[in-house]
C-alpha positions in Angstrom: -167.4 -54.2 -47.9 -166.5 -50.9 -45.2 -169.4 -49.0 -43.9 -171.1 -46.8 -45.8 -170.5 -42.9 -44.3 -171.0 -40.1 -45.5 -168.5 -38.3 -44.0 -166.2 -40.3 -41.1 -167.2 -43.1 -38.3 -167.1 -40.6 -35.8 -168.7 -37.4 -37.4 -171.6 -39.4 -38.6 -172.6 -41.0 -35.3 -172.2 -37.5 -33.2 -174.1 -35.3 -36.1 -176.6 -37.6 -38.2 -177.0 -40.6 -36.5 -176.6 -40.2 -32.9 -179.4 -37.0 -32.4 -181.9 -39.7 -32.3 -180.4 -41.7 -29.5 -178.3 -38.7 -27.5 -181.9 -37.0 -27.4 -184.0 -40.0 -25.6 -180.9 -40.7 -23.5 -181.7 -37.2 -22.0 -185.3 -37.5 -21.7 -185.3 -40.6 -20.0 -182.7 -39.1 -17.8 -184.1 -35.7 -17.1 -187.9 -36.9 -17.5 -188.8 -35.6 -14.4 -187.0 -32.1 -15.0 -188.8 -31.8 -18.6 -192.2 -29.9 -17.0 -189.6 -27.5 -15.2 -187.5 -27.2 -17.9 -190.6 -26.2 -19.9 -192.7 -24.2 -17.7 -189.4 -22.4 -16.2 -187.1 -22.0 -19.3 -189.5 -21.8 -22.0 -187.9 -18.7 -24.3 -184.8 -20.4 -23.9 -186.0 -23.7 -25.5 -187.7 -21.7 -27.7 -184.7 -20.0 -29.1 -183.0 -22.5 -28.9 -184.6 -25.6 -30.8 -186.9 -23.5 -33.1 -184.6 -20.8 -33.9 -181.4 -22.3 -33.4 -182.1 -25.9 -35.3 -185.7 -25.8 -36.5 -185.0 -22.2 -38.1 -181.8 -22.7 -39.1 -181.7 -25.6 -41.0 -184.1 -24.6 -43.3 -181.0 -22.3 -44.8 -178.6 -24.4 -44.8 -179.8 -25.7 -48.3 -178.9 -22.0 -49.4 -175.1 -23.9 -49.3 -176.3 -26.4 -51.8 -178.4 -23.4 -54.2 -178.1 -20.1 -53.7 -175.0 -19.8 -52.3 -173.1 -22.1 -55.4 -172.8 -20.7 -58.3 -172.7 -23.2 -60.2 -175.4 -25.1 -58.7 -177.5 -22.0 -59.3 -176.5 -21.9 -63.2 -177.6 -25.3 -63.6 -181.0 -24.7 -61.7 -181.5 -21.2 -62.0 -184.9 -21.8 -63.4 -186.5 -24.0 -60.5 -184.5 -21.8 -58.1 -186.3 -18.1 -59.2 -189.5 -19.4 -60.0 -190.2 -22.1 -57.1 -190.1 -19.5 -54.1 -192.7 -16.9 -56.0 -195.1 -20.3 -56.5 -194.7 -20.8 -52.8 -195.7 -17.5 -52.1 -198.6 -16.9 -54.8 -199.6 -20.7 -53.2 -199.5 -19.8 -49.3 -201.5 -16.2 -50.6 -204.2 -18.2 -51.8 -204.1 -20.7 -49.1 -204.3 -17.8 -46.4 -206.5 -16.0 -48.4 -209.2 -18.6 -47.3 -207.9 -18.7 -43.9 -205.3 -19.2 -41.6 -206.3 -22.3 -40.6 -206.6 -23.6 -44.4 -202.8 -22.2 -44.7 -201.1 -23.8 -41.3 -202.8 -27.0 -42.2 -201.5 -27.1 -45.7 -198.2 -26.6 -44.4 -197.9 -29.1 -41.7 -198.8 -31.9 -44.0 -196.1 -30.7 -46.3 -193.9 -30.6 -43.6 -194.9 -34.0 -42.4 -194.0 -35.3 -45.9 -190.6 -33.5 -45.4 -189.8 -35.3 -42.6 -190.6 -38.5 -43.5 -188.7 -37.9 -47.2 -185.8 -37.1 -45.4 -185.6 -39.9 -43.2 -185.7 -41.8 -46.1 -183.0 -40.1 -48.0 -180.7 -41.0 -45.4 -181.7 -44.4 -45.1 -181.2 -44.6 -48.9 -177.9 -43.2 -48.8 -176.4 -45.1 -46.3 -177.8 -48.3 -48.2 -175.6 -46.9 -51.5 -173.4 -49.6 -51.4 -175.6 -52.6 -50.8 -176.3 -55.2 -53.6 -180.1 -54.1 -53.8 -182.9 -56.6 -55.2 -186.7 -55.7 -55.2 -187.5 -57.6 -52.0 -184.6 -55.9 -50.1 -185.9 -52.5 -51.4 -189.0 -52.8 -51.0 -188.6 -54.0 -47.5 -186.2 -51.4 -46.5 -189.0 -48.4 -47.7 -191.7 -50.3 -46.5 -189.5 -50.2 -43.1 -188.7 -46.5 -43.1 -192.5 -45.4 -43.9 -194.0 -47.7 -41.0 -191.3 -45.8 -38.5 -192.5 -42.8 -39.3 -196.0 -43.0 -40.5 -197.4 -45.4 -37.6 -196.5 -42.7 -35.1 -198.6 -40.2 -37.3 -201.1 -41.8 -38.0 -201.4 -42.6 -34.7 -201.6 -39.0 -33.8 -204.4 -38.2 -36.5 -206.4 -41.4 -34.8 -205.7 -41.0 -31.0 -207.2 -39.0 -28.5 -206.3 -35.4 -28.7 -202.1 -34.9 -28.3 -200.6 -31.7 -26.2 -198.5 -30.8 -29.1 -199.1 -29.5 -32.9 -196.8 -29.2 -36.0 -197.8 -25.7 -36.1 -201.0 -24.5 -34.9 -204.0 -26.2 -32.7 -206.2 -28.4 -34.5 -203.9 -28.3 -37.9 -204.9 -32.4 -38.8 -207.4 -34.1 -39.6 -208.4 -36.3 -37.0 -210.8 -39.5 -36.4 -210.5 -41.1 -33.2 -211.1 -44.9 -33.6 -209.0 -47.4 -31.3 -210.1 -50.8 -33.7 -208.0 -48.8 -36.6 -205.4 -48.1 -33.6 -205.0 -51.6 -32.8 -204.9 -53.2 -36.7 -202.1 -50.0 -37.2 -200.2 -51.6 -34.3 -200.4 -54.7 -34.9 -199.2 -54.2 -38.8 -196.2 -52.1 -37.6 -194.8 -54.4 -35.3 -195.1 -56.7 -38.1 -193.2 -55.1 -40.6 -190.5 -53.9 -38.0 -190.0 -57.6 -37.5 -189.9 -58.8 -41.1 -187.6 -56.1 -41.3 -185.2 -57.4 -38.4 -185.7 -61.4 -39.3 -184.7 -60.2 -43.0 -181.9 -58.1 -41.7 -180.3 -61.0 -39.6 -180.6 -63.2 -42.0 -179.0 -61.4 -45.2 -176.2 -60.3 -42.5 -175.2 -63.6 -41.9 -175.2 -64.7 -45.3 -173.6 -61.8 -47.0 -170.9 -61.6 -43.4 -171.6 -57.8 -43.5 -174.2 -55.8 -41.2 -174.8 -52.4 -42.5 -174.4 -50.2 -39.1 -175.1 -46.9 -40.6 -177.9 -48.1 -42.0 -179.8 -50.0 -39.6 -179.0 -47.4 -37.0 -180.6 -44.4 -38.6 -183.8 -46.9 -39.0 -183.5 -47.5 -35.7 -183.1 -44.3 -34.4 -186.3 -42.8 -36.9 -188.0 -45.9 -35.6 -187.3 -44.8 -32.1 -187.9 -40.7 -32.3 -190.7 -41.1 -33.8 -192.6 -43.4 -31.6 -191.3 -42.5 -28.2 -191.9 -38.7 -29.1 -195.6 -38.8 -30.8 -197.1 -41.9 -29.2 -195.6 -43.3 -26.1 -195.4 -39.6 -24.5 -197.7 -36.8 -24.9 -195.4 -33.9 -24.1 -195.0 -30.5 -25.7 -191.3 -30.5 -25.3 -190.7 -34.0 -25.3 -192.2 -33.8 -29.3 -190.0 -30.8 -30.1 -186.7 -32.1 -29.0 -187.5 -35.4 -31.1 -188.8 -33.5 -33.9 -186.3 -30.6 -34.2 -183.0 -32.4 -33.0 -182.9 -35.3 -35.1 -184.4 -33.6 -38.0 -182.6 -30.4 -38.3 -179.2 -31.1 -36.5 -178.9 -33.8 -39.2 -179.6 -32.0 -42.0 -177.3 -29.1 -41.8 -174.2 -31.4 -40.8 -175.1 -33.5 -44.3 -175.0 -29.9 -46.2 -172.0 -29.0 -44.3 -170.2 -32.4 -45.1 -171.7 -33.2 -48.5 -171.5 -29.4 -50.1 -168.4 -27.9 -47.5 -166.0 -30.5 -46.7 -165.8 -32.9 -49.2 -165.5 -29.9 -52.5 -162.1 -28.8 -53.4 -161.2 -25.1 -53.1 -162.0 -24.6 -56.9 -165.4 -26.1 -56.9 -166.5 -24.1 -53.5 -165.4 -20.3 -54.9 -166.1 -17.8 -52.5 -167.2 -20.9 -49.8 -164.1 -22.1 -49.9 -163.3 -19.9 -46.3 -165.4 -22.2 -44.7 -163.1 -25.0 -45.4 -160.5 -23.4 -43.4 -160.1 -22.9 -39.5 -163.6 -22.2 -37.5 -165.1 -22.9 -41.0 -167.7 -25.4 -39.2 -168.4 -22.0 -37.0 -168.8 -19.3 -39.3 -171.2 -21.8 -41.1 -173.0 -22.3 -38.1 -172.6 -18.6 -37.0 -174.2 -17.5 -40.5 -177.3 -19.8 -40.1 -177.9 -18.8 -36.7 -177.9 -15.0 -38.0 -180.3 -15.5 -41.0 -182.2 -17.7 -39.0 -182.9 -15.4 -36.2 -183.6 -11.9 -38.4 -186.1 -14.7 -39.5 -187.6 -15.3 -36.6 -187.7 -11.6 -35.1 -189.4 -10.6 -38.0 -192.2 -13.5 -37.1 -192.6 -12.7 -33.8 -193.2 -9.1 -34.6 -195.3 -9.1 -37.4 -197.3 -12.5 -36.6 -197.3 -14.4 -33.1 -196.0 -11.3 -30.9 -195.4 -14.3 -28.2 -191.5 -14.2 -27.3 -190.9 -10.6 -28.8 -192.9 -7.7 -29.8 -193.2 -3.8 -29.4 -196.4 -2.5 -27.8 -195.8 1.2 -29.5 -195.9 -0.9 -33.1 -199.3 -2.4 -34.4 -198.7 -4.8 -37.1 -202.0 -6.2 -37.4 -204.2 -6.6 -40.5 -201.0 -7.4 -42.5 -200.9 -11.2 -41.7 -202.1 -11.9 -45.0 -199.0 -10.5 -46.7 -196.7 -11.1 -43.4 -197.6 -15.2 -43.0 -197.1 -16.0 -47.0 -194.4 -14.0 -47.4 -192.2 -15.5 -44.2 -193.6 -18.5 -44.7 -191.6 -18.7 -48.4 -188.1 -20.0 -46.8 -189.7 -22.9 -45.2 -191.9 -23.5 -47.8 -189.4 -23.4 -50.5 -187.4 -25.6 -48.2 -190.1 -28.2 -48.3 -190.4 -28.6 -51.7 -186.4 -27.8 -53.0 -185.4 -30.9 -51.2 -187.1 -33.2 -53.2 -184.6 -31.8 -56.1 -181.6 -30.8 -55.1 -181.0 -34.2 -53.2 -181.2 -37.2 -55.6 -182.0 -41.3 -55.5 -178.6 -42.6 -53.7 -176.7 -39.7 -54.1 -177.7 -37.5 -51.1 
């Protein structure tokens, strides 16, 4: 059996696989540079992991939708009607409070995380001989990785990070529940290694892809929510291997691997410094994005004093927010069981 990539060996490990590990190579190298790094250069990580990565990767699924015709044929309906449900939905939500709204959203988001780290996992597992036991331990794997480390944010005492906004979870603070959570997820990341070793011996085939992005999700995730409570530490975890990921799978799922016919107008970016103008056209939409936040909403990293824009957040918030939100919810569709 070969290795299961998505796209090549190499590709895969720099783009989708190797975020997870690249990222805590460099903190633990440059831990004591992070604070500077933060306190000193703090528009420039700014720009660049939220509106470089976190920002852009939210449009690249317009490469899978929008942007294909004949992926927008065959979903034409979900595609119209699902952004103006997000919006009349985070209206509402707002409508009873920004805090009601941002809170909403980061448990959506949460969920997107998680989903997509599972996606992957069940993608690179395509070509396995599945049974129930080895599928239900390989999801009951993947949701321990990643939903240890948050619950362990809800329970813990208070983190110096959020999703979105301060105060945006629920949270109980009770070490006993701590400890039982521990306890169970070193268990199942066990049962998971015992059962890995063993079927790779018997079957003479370890599944590299596979077992790395566990590993890395498994490693992200708990170095950057619960063994350090840093601000920047969180995002470059969070936004790295999340969005860096996602737009190379677009880009190597929906760019690379259609013929000239199928892609239409895309087809450009198959040719020299296609991988660029792709990137280039994120970065662009991604950005106009992100102006228009910071000058209608959090007038933190741009704004103009001569411009009030206040008193229109209830519009401004919903209405930006529809991208992401859309995002969110389009994923679960667009990418199906095994075939992401």
């Amino acid at each position: 059996m070969t290795q299961p990539w998505i796209h090549k060996s190499k590709t895969d490990f720099l783009f989708i696989i190797g975020p997870s590990f690249f990222v805590l190579a460099f903190i633990f190298l440059f831990q004591d540079f992070i604070t500077r790094i933060e306190e000193q250069y703090s528009f420039y990580t700014w720009l660049f992991l939220i509106v470089f990565i976190d920002v852009a990767h939210v449009y690249a699924t317009l490469f899978k939708t929008y942007f294909v015709r004949k992926e927008f044929e065959k979903k034409k309906k979900l595609l119209t009607i699902l952004p103006l449900i997000c919006f009349s939905v985070g209206f509402v939500l707002f409508a009873f409070g920004s805090m009601v709204f941002w809170s909403f959203l980061a448990y959506v988001a949460v969920y997107h995380f998680i989903r997509q780290q599972y996606g992957f996992m069940r993608l690179y597992a395509r070509q396995e001989k599945k049974t129930k036991r080895s599928v239900f331990i390989d999801n009951l794997t993947i949701y321990a990785a990643t939903g240890y480390p948050m619950l362990y944010w809800f329970l813990s005492s208070p983190r110096k990070f959020n999703w979105f906004v301060e105060n945006e979870f629920f949270r109980f603070h009770n070490e006993t529940i701590l400890t039982i959570l521990l306890w169970i997820y070193i268990v199942i990341l066990s049962t998971y290694a015992i059962y890995t070793l063993y079927t790779s011996i018997k079957n003479h085939f370890f599944n590299i892809p596979k077992n790395s992005i566990i590993l890395g999700t498994a490693l992200s995730w708990y170095f950057g929510i619960v063994y350090f409570n840093d601000d920047l530490i969180f995002t470059l975890l969070n936004v790295i291997t999340h969005g860096i990921p996602y737009m190379a799978l677009v880009y190597f799922k929906e760019i690379d691997s259609k013929t000239d016919s199928e892609l239409g107008v895309l087809r450009y970016l198959k040719e020299y410094k296609g991988i660029f103008i792709y990137a280039v056209i994120l970065l662009v939409i991604a950005s106009t994005e992100e102006f228009l936040w910071e000058v209608l909403v959090w007038n933190e990293n741009i704004s103009f004093a001569a411009i009030n824009f206040s008193g229109w957040e209830f519009l401004a918030v919903p209405l930006l927010s529809v991208p992401q939100f859309t995002h969110y919810l389009l994923d679960g569709f667009i990418w199906k069981s095994g075939k992401r």
